[in-house]
PQR file with spaces between the fields and no chain letter, atoms N, CA, C, O and H, PARSE charges and radii, in Angstrom:
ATOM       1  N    UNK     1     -21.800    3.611   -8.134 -0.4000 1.5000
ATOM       2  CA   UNK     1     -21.425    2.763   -7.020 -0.0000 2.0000
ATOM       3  C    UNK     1     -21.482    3.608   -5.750  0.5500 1.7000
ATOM       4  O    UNK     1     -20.902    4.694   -5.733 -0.5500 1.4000
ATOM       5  N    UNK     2     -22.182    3.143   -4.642 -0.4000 1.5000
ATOM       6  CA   UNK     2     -22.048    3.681   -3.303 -0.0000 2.0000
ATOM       7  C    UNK     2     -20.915    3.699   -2.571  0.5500 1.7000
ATOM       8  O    UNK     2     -20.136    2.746   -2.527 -0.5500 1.4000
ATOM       9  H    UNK     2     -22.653    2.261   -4.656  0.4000 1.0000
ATOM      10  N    UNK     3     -20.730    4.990   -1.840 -0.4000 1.5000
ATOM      11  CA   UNK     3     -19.355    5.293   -0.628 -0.0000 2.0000
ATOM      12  C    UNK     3     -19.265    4.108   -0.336  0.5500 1.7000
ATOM      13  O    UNK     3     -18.110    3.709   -0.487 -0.5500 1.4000
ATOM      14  H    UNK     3     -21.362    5.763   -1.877  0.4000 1.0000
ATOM      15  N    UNK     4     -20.189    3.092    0.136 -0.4000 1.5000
ATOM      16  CA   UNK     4     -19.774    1.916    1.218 -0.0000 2.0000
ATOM      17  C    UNK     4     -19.080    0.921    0.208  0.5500 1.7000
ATOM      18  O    UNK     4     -18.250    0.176    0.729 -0.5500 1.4000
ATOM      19  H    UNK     4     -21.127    3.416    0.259  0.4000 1.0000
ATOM      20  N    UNK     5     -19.275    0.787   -1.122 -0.4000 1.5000
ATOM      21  CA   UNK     5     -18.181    0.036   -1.659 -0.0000 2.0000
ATOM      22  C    UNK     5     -17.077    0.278   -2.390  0.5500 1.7000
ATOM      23  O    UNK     5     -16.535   -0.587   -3.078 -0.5500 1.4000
ATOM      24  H    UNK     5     -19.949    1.392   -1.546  0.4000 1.0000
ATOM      25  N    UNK     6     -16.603    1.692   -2.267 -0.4000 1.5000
ATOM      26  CA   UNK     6     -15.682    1.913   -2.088 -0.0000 2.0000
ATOM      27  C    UNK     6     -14.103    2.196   -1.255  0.5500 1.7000
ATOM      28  O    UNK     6     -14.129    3.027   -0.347 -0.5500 1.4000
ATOM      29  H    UNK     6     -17.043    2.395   -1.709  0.4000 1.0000
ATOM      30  N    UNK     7     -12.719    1.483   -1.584 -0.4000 1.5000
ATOM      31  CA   UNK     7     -12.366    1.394   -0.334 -0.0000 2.0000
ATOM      32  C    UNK     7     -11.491    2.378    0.089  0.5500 1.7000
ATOM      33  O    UNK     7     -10.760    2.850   -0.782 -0.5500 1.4000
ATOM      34  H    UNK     7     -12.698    0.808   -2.322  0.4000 1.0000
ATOM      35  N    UNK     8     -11.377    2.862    1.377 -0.4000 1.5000
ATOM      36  CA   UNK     8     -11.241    3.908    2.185 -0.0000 2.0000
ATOM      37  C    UNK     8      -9.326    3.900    1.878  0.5500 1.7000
ATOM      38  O    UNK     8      -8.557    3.081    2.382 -0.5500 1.4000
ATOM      39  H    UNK     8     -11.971    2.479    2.084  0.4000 1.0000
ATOM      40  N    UNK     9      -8.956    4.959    1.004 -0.4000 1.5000
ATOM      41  CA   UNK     9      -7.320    4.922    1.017 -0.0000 2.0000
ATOM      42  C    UNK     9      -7.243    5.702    1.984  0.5500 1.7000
ATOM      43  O    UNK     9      -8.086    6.321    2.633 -0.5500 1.4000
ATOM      44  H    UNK     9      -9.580    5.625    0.594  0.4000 1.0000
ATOM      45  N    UNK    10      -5.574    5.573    2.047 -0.4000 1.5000
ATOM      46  CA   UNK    10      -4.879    6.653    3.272 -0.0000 2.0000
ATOM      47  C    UNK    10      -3.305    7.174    2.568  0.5500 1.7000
ATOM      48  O    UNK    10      -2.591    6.184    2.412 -0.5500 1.4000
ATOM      49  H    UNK    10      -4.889    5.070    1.520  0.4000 1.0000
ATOM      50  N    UNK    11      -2.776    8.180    2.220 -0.4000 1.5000
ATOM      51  CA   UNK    11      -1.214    8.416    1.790 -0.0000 2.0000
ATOM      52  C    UNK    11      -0.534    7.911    2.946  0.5500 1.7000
ATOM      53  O    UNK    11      -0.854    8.475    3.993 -0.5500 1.4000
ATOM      54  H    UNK    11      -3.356    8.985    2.347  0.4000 1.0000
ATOM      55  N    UNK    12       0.392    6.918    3.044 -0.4000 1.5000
ATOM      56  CA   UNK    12       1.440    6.938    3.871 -0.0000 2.0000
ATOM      57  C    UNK    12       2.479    7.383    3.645  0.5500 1.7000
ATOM      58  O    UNK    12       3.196    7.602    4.622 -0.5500 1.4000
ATOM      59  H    UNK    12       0.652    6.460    2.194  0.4000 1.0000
ATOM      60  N    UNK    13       3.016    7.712    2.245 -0.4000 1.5000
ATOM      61  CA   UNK    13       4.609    8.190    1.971 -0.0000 2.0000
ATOM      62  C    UNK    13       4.553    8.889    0.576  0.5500 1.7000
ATOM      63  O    UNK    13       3.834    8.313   -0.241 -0.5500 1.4000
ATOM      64  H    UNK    13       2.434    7.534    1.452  0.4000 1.0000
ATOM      65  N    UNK    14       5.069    9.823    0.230 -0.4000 1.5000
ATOM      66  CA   UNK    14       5.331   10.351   -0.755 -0.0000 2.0000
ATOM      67  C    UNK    14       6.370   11.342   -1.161  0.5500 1.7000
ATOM      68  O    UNK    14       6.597   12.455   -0.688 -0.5500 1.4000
ATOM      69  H    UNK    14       5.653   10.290    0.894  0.4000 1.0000
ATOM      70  N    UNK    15       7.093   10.548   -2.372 -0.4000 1.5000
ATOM      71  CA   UNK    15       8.159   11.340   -3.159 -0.0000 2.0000
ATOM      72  C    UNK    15       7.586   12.322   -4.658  0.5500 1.7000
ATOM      73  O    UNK    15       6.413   12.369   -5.029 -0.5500 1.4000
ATOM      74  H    UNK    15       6.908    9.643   -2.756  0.4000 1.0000
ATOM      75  N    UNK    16       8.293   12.753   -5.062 -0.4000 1.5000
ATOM      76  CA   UNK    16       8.077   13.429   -6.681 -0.0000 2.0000
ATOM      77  C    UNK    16       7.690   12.354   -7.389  0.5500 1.7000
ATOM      78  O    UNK    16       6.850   12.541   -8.269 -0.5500 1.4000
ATOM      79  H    UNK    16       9.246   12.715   -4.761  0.4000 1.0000
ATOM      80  N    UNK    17       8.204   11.026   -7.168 -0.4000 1.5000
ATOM      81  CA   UNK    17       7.748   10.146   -8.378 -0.0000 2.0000
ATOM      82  C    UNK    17       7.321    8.613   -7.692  0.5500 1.7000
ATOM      83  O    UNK    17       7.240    7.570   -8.340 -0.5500 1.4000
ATOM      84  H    UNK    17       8.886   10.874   -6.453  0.4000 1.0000
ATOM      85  N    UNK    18       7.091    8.744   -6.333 -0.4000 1.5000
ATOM      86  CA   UNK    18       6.556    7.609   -5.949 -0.0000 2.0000
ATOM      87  C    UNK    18       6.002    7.640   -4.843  0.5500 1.7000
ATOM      88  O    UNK    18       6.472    8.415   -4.010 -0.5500 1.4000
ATOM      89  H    UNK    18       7.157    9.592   -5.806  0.4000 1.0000
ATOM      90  N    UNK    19       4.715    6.726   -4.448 -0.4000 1.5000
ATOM      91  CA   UNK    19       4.098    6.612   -3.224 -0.0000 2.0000
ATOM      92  C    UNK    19       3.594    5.559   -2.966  0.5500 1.7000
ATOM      93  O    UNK    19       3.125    4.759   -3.776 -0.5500 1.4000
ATOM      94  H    UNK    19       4.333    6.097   -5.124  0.4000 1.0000
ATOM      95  N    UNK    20       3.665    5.419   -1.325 -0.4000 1.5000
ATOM      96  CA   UNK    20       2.857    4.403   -0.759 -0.0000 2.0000
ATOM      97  C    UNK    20       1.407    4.956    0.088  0.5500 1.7000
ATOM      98  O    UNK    20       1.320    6.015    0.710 -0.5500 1.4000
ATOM      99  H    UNK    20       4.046    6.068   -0.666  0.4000 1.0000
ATOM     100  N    UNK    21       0.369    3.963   -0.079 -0.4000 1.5000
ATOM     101  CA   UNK    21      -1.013    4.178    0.319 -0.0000 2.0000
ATOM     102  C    UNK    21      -1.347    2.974    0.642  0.5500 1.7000
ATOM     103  O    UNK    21      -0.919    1.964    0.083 -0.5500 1.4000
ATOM     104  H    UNK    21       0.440    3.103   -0.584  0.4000 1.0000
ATOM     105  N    UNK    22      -2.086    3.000    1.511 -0.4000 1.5000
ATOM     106  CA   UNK    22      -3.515    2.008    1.869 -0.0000 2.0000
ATOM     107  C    UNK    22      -4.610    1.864    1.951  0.5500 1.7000
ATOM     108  O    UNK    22      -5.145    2.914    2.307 -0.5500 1.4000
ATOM     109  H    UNK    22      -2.434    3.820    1.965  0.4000 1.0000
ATOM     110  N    UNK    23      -5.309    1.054    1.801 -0.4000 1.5000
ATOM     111  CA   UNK    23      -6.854    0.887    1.191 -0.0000 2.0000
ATOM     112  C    UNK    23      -7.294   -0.069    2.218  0.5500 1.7000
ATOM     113  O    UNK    23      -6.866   -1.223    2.265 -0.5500 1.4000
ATOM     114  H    UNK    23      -4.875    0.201    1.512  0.4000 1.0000
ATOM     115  N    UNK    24      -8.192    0.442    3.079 -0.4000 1.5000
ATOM     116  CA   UNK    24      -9.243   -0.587    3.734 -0.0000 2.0000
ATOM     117  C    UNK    24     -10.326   -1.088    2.911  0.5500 1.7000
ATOM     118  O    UNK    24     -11.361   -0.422    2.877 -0.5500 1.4000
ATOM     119  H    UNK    24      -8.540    1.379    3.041  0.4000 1.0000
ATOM     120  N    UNK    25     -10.256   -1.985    2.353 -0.4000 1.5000
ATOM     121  CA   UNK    25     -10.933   -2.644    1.635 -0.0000 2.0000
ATOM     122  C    UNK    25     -12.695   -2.813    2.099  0.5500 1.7000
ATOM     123  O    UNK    25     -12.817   -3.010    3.308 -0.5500 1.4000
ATOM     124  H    UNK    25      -9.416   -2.525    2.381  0.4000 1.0000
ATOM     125  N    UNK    26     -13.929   -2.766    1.380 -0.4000 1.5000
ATOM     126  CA   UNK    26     -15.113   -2.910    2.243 -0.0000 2.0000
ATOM     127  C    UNK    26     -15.663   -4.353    3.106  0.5500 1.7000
ATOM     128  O    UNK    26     -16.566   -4.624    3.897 -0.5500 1.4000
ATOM     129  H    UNK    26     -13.830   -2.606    0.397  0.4000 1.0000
ATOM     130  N    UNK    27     -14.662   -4.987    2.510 -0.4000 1.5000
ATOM     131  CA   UNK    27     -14.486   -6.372    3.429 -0.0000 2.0000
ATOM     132  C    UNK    27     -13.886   -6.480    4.863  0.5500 1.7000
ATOM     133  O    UNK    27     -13.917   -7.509    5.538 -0.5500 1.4000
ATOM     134  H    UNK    27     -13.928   -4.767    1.868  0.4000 1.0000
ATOM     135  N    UNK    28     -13.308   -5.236    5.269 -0.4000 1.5000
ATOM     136  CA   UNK    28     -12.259   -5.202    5.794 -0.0000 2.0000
ATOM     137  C    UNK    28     -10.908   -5.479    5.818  0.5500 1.7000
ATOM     138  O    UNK    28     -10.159   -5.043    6.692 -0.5500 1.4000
ATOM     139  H    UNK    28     -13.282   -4.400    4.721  0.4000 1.0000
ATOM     140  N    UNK    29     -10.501   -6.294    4.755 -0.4000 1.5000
ATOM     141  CA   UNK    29      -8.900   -6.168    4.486 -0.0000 2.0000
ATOM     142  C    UNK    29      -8.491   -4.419    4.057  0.5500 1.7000
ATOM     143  O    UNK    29      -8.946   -3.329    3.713 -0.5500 1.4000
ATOM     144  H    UNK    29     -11.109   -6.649    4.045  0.4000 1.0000
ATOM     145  N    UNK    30      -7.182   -5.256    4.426 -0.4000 1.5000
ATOM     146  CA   UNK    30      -6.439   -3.650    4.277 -0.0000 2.0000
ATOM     147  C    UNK    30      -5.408   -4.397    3.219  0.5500 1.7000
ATOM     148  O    UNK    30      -5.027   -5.560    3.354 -0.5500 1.4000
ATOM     149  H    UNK    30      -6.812   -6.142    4.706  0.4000 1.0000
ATOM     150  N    UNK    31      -5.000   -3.444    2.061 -0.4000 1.5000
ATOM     151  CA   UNK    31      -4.554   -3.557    0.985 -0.0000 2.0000
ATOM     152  C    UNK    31      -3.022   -2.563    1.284  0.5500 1.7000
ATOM     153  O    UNK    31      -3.214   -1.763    2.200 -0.5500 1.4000
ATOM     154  H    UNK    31      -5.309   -2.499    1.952  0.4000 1.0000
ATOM     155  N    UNK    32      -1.899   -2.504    0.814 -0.4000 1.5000
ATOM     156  CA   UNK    32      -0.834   -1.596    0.744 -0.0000 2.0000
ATOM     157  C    UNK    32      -0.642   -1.646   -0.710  0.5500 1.7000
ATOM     158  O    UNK    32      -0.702   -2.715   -1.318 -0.5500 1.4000
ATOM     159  H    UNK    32      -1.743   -3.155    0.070  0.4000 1.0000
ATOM     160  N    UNK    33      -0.304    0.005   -1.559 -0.4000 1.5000
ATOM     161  CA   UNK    33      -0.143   -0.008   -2.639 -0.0000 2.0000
ATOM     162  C    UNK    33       1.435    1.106   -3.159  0.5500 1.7000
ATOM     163  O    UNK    33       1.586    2.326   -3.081 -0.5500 1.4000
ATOM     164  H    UNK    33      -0.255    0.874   -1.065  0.4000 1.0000
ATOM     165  N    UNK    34       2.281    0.119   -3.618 -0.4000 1.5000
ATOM     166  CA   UNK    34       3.888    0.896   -3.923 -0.0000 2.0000
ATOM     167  C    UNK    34       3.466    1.505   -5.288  0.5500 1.7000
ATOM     168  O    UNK    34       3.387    0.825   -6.311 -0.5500 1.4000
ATOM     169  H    UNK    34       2.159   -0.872   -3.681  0.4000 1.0000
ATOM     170  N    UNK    35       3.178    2.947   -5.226 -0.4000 1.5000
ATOM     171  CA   UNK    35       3.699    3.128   -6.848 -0.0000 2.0000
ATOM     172  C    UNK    35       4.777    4.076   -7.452  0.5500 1.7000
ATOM     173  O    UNK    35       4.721    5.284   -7.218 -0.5500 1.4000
ATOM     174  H    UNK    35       3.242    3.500   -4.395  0.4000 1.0000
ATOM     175  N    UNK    36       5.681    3.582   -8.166 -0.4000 1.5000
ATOM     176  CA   UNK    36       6.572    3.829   -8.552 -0.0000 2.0000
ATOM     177  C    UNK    36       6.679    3.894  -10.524  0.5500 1.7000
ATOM     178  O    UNK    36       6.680    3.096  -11.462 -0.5500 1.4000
ATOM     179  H    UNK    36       5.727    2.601   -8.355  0.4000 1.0000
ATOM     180  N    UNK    37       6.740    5.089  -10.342 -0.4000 1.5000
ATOM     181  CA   UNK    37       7.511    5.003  -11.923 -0.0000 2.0000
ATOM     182  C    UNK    37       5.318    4.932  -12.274  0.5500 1.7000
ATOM     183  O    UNK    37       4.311    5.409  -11.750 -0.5500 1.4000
ATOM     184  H    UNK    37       6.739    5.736   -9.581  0.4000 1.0000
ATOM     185  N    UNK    38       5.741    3.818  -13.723 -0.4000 1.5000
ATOM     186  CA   UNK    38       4.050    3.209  -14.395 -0.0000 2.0000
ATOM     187  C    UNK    38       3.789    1.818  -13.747  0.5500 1.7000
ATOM     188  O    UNK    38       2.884    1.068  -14.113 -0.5500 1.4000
ATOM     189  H    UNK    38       6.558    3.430  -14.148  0.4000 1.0000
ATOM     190  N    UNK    39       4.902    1.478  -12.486 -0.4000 1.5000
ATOM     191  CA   UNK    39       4.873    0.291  -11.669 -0.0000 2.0000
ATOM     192  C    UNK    39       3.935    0.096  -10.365  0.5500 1.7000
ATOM     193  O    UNK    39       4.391    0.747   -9.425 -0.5500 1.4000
ATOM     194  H    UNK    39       5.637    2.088  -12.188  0.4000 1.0000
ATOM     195  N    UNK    40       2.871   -0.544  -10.069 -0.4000 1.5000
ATOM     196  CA   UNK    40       2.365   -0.088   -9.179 -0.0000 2.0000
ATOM     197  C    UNK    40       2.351   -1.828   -8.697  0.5500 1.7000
ATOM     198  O    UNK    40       2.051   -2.733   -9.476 -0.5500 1.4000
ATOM     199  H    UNK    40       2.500   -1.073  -10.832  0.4000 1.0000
ATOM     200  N    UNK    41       2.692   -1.998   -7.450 -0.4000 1.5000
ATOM     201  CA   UNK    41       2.753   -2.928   -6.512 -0.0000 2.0000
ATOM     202  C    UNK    41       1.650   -2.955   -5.692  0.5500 1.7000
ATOM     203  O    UNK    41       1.123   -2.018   -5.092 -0.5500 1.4000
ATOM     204  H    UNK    41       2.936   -1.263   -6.817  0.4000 1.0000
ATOM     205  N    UNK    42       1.238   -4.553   -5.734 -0.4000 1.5000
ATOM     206  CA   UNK    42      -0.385   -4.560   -4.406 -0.0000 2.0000
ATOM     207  C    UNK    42       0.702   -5.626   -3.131  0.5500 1.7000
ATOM     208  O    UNK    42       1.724   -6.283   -3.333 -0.5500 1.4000
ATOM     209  H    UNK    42       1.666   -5.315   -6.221  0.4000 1.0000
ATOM     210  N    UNK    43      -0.127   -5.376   -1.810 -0.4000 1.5000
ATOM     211  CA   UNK    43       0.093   -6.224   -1.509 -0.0000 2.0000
ATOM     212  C    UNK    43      -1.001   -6.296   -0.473  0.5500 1.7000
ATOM     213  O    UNK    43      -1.721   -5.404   -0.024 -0.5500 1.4000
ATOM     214  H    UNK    43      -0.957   -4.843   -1.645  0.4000 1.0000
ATOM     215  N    UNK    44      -0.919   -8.097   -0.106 -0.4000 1.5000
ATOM     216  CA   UNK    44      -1.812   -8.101    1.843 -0.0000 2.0000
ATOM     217  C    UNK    44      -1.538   -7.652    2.438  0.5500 1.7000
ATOM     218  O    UNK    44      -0.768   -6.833    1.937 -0.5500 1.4000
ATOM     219  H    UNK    44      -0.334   -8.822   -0.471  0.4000 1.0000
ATOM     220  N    UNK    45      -1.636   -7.449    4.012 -0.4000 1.5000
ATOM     221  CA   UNK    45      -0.815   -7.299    5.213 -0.0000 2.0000
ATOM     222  C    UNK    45       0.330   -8.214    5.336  0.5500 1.7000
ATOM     223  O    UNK    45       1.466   -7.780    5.530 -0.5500 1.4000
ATOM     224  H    UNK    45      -2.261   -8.114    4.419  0.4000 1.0000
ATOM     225  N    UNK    46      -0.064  -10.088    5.175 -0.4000 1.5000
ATOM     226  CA   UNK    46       1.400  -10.281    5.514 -0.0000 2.0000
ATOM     227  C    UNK    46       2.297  -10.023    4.777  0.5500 1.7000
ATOM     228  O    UNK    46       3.425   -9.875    5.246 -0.5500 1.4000
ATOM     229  H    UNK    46      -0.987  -10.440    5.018  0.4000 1.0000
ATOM     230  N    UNK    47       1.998   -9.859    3.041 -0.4000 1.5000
ATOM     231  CA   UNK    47       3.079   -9.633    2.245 -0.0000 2.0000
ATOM     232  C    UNK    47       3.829   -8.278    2.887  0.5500 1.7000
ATOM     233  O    UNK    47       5.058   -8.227    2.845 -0.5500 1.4000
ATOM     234  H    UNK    47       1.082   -9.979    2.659  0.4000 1.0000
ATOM     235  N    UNK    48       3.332   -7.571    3.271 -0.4000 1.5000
ATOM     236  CA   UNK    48       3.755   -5.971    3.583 -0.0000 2.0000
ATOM     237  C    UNK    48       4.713   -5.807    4.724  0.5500 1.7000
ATOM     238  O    UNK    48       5.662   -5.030    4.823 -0.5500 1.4000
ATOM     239  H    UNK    48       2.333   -7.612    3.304  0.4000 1.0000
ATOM     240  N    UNK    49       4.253   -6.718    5.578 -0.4000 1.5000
ATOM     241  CA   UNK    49       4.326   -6.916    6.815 -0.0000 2.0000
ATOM     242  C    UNK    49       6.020   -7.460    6.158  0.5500 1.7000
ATOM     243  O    UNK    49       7.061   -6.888    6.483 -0.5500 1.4000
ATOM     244  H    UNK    49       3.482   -7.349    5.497  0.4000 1.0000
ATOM     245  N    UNK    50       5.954   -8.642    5.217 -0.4000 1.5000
ATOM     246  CA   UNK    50       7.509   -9.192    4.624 -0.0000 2.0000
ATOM     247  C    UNK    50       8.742   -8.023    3.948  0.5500 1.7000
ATOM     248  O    UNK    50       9.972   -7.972    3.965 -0.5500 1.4000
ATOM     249  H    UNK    50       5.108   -9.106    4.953  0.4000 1.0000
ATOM     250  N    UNK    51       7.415   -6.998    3.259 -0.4000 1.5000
ATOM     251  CA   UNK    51       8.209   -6.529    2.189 -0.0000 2.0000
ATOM     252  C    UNK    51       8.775   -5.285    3.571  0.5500 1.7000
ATOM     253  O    UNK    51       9.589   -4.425    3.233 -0.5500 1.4000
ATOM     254  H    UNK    51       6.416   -7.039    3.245  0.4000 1.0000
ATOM     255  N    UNK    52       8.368   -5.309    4.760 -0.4000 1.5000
ATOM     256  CA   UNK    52       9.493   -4.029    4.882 -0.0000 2.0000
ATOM     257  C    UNK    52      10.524   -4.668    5.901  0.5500 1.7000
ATOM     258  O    UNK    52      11.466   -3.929    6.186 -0.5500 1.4000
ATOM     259  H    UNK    52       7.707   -6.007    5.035  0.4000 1.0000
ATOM     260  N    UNK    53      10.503   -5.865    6.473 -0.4000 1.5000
ATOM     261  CA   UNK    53      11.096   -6.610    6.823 -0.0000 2.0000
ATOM     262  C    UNK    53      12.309   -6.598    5.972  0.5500 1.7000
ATOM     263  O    UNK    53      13.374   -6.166    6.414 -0.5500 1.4000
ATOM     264  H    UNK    53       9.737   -6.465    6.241  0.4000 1.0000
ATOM     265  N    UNK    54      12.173   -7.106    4.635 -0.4000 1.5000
ATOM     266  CA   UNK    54      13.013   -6.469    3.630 -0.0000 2.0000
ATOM     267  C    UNK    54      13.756   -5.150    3.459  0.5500 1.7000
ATOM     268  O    UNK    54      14.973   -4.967    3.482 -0.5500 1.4000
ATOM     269  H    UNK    54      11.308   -7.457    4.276  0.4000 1.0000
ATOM     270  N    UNK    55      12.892   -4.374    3.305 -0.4000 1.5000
ATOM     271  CA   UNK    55      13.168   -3.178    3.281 -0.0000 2.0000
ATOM     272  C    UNK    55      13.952   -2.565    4.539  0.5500 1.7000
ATOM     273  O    UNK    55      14.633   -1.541    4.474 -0.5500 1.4000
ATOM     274  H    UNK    55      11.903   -4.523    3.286  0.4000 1.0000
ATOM     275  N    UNK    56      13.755   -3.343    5.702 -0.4000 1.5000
ATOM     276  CA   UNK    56      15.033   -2.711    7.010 -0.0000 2.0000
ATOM     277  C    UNK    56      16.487   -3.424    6.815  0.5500 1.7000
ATOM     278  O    UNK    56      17.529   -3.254    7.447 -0.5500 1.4000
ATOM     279  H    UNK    56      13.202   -4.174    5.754  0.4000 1.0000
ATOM     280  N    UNK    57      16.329   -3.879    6.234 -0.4000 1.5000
ATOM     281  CA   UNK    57      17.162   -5.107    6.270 -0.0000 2.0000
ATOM     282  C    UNK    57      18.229   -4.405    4.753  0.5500 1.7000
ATOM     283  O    UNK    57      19.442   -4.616    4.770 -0.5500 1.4000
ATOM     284  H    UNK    57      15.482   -4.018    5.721  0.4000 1.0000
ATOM     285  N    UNK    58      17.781   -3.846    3.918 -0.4000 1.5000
ATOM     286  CA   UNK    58      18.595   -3.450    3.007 -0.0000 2.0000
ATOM     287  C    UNK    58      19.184   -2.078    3.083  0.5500 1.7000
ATOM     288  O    UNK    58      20.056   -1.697    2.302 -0.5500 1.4000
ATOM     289  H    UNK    58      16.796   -3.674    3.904  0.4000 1.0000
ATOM     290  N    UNK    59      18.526   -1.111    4.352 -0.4000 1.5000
ATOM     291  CA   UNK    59      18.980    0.349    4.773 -0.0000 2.0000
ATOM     292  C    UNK    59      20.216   -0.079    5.958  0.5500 1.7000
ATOM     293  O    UNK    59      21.036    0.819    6.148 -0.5500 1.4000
ATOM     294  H    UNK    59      17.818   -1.421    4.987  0.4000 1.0000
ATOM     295  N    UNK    60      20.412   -1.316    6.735 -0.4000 1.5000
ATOM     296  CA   UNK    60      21.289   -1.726    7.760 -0.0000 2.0000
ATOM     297  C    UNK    60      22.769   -1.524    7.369  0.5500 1.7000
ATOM     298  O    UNK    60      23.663   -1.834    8.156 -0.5500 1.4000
ATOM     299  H    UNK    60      19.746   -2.046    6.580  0.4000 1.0000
C-alpha cells in the first residue's frame, strides 16, 4: 500500500499505560484514538469534540 493511503497519526498524550493520537485520515477526516489498557476507543471530531467536553466537566 502507498504513503498516500496511509493515514498520517500524531501522539497527543501519553502515560505508561495509555495514549491518545490522531489520524488524518486520506479522505481528510481526522480520527482521535484513546488507548487504554487492550481498550482502544475511535472517535470523529464531533464525538471528541463531546468526549472532552466530558472530560472537563468531570476534573471541575
Amino acid at each position: 500500500m502507498s504513503d498516500e493511503m496511509e493515514p498520517q497519526t500524531e501522539l497527543i498524550a501519553e502515560t505508561d499505560t495509555y495514549s491518545a493520537w490522531r489520524a488524518v485520515e486520506p479522505d481528510g477526516e481526522i480520527t482521535y484514538h484513546l488507548e487504554m489498557n487492550n481498550v482502544t476507543l475511535h472517535f470523529f471530531q464531533e464525538e471528541w469534540d463531546e468526549f472532552l467536553k466530558l472530560a472537563r466537566l468531570l476534573v471541575k
